[in-house]
N, C-alpha and C positions, 0 to 999 in steps of 0.2 A: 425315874419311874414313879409312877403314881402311887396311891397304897389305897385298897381296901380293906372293910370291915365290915361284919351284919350280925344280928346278934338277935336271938328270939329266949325271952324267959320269962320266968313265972315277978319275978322285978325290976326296978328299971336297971334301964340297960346302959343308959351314957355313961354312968363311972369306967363299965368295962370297953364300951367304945373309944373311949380317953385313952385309956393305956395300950390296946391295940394301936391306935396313932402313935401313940408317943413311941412305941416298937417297931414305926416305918419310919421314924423323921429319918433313920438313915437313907432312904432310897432319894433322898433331897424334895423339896416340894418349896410353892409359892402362896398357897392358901388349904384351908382346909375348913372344914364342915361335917353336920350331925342334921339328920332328920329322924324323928319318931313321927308314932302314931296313938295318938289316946282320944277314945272318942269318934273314929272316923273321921281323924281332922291330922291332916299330915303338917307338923309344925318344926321347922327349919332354924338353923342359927350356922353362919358361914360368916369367915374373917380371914382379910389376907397375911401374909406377913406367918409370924412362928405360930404354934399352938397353942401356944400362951395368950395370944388374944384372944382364941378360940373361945376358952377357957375362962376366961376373963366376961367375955359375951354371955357363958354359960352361967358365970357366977353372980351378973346382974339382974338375969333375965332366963330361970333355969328350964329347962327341958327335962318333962316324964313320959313314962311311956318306956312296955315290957318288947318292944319291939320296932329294930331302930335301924340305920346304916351310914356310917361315916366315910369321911374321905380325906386322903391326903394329895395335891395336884401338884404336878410340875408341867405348865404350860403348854401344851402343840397347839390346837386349832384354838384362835382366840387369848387376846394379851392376858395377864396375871394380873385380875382385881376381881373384888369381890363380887361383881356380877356373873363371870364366868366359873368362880368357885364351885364345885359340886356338894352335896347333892343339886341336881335340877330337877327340875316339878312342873309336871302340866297335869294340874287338877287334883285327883287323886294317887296322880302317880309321880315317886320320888324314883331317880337313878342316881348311882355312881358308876363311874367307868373309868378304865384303865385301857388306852389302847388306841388305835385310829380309826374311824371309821371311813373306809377308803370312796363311799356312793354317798356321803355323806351331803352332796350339791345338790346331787339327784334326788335325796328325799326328801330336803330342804324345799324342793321347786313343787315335789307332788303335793304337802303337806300344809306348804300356805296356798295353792289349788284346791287344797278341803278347805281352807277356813281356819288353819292355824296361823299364831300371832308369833313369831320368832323375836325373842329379846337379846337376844347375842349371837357371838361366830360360832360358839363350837357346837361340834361334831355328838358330844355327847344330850344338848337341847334335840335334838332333833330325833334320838334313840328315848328320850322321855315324852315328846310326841308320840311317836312312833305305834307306842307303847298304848297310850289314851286313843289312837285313832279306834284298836284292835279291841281295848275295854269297851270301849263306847258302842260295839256292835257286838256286844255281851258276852265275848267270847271269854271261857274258863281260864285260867290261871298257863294251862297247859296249852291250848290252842294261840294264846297269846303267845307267847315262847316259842311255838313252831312257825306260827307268822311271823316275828320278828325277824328269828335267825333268819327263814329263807330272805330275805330283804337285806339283813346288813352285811357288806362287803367288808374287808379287813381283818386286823387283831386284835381283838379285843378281850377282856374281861367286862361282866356286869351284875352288879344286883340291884333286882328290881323290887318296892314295897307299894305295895297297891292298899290304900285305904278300905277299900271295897273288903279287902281279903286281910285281917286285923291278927290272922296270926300265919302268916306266911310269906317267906321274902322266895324271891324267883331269878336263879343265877346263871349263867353260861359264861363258856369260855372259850377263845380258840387262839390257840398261838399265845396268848396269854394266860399266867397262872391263876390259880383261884383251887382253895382248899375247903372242905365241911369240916367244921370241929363238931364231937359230939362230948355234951356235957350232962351236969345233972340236973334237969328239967331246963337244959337249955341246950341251944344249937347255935351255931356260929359259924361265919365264912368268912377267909379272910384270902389275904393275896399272897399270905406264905405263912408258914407253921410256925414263924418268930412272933407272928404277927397273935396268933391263935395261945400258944405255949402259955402264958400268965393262966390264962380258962380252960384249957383243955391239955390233954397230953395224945387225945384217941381223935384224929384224925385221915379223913378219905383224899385223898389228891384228883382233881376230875380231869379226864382226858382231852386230849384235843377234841370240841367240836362236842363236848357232853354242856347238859345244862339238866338245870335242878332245880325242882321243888322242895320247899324245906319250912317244917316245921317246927313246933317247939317239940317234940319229940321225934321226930322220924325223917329222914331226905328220900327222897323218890327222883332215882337220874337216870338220864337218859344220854343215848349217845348220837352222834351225827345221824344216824339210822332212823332218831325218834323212841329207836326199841328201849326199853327198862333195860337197866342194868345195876349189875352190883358192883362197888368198887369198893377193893379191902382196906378195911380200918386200920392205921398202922399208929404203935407207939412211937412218938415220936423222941427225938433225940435232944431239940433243941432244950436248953433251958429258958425255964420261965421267970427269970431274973430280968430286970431291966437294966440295960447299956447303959450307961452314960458316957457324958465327955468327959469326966472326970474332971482334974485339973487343967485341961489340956484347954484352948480356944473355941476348937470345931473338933469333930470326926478326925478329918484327915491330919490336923497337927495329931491328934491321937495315935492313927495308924503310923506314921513315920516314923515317931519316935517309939512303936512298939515292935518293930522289925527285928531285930536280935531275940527278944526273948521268942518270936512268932514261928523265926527259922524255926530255932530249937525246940519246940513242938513239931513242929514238922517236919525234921529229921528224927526226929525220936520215936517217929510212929513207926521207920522203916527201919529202924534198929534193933539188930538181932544181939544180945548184950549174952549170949551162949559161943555165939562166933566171934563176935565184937567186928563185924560188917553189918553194912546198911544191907536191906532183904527186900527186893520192890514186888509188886503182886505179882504172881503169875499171872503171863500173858496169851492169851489166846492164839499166838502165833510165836515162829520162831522169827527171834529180832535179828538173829546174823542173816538170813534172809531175808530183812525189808529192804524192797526196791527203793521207797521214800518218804520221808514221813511230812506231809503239811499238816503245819500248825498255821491255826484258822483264831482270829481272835479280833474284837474290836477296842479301840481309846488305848488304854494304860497298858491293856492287858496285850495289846496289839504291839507294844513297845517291849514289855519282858518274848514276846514271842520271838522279836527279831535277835536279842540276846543270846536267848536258848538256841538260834541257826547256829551262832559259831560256837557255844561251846558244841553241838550234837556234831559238827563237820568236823569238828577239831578234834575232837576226843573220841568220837564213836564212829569217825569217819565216815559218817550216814549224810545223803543225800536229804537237804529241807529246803523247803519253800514256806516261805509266810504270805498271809492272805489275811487282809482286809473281810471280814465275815460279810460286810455287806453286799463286797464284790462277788464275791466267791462264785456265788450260783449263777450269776451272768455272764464269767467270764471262761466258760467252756473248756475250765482246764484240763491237763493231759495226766488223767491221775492212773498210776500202773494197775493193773490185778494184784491184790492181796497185800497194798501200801497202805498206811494208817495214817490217820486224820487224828493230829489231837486239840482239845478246844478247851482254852481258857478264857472262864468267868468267874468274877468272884461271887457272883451271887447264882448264877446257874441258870440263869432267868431272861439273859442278853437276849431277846427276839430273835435278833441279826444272825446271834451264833445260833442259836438251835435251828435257823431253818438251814442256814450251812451244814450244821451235824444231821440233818434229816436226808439233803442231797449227797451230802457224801458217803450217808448209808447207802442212799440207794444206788450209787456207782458201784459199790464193792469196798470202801474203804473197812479196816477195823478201824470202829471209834473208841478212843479213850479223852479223856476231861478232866482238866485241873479246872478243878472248882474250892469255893469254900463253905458250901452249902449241901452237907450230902445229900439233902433230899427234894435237891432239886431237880427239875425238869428235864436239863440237861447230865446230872448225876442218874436219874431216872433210865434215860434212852441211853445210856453208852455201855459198851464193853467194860473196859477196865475205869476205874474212878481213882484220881489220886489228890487227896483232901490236901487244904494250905495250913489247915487248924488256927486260923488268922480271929476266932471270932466271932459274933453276929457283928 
């Protein structure tokens, strides 16, 4: 997954852009990149490879400016070097994006038809076009943003910095996440609240299909409708410590050898130490009466799912099915009235799962989700949540 960050303040802002990356290298990436604005003059630094060149770019050649948007990439449209790197820039306008843009050919074709120059493959050049077609016929911050969305097809996350507009970044989302930090004489959007947690702790989550104006003091969002809306500021949970590898090579030598002590948080959440049994949430239905349970999950998480079938058939003698997340919704399965769907991600964020956990709401299923991010997207929309406490 990719990673966002944007940041609007009364100082510069790249030190806290830095450490927002450095809070997504978990989501994995191939490049990453910073643009501010000082002056009316959008000025960029992008480097492939770890953060540390980033960094490194930063440290020969630095970057100021109280209003700024970074990015962490992991390749779809377009190979992994530092031309495709984000931010992207047509004129005054810098984008980062998280997501696909599915008509992305299509407005590739209308856009060099006006007069634009395409420098690369992806998907997100084209949403930075996109963007100057709509500035360039004067339109306000907000009419730009409805013109947009109605045009792009897909999932996406985006924040957009218009030189023109020197204290204002422009964001939306759909099917992808994207958060508002609110801080002290500054404002922040990032692509999850691990991401935000170092600078803020008072944070908004925007819905599917909202997008946002955002200043250094105040966000103004809106929803697929267009209509204003409010969305509640929540404390968030995460800590604002930063991960590291520790000793370990990578992340996942990290996680493997951290499994033992990881159960035992995670059994100890459901430990009732007055009965001395485990005590699991109350469930929204009665479980001697489930018809079925599918477990819906994609990769790794698709692997502990098949697991979980025989101990549930063996021990709970419950009828399971496992699904592939990305099949799920095409493959017109036979799922009972009042049978529960549960869905494993570790981060909460899996695309593939949340649009599974979306259709099998609307079949009828209960949804419950092992996650390890309570305040994710997919911890968001479900019934019951049951945490791995594995972590950021």
């Amino acid at each position: 997954m990719c990673g966002i960050i944007g940041m609007i303040g009364a100082n510069s802002v790249v030190p806290y852009i830095l450490e927002g990356l450095r809070r997504l290298e978990y989501r994995g990436y191939d490049s990453a990149g910073i643009s501010t604005l000082v002056k009316g003059v959008v000025n960029r630094r992008r480097a492939e490879g770890k953060l540390a060149k980033l960094e490194k770019k930063l440290k020969d050649k630095p970057l100021t400016g109280n209003i700024g948007i970074g990015h962490t990439r992991w390749a779809t449209h377009g190979a992994p070097n530092l031309i495709n790197a984000h931010p992207h820039v047509s004129g005054p306008v810098s984008v980062v994006h998280n997501g696909i843009i599915e008509n992305h050919k299509k407005l590739r074709t209308d856009l060099v038809a006006s007069g634009f120059v395409m420098e690369t493959d992806t998907d997100t050049e084209v949403v930075a076009h996109l963007v100057k077609y709509y500035h360039d016929q004067g339109l306000s911050p907000e009419e730009i943003m409805r013109s947009i969305i109605e045009r792009l097809n897909g999932a996406y996350a985006l924040v957009i910095m218009i030189a023109d507009y020197p204290a204002t970044l422009m964001a939306a989302r759909k099917s992808s996440p994207l958060a508002i930090g609110y801080g002290n004489e500054a404002m922040f959007i990032g692509s999850d609240a691990l991401a935000l947690a170092p600078m803020t702790r008072r944070i908004s989550y925007l819905e599917d299909g909202d997008w946002a104006i955002v200043g250094q003091d105040y966000s103004n969002i809106y929803n697929a409708e267009n209509k204003q809306v409010e969305r509640p500021i929540n404390l968030t949970e995460v800590s604002g410590a930063l991960i590291g590898k520790g000793k370990y090579r990578h992340f996942m030598d990290k996680e493997i050898h951290e499994q033992p002590e990881v159960i035992g948080y995670t059994l100890s959440a459901f430990y009732d130490p007055n009965s001395g049994r485990m005590k699991m949430p109350e469930l929204p239905f009665d479980p001697t009466l489930l018809p079925k349970l599918t477990i819906i999950a994609a990769g790794t998480s698709y692997y502990a799912g098949m697991v979980a079938k025989y101990w549930l058939e063996g021990l709970a003698r419950l009828p399971v099915e496992v699904d592939i997340a990305s099949e799920f919704r095409y493959r017109n399965s036979v799922l009972p009235k009042g049978g529960a769907a549960l869905f494993i991600s570790q981060s909460g964020e899996s695309l593939d799962t949340l649009m599974a956990l979306r259709h099998a709401r609307e079949v009828g299923q209960h949804i419950i989700s092992l996650v390890n991010v309570s305040e994710s997207t997919i911890a968001r929309e479900s019934d019951i949540v049951l945490k791995t406490l594995a972590g950021p």
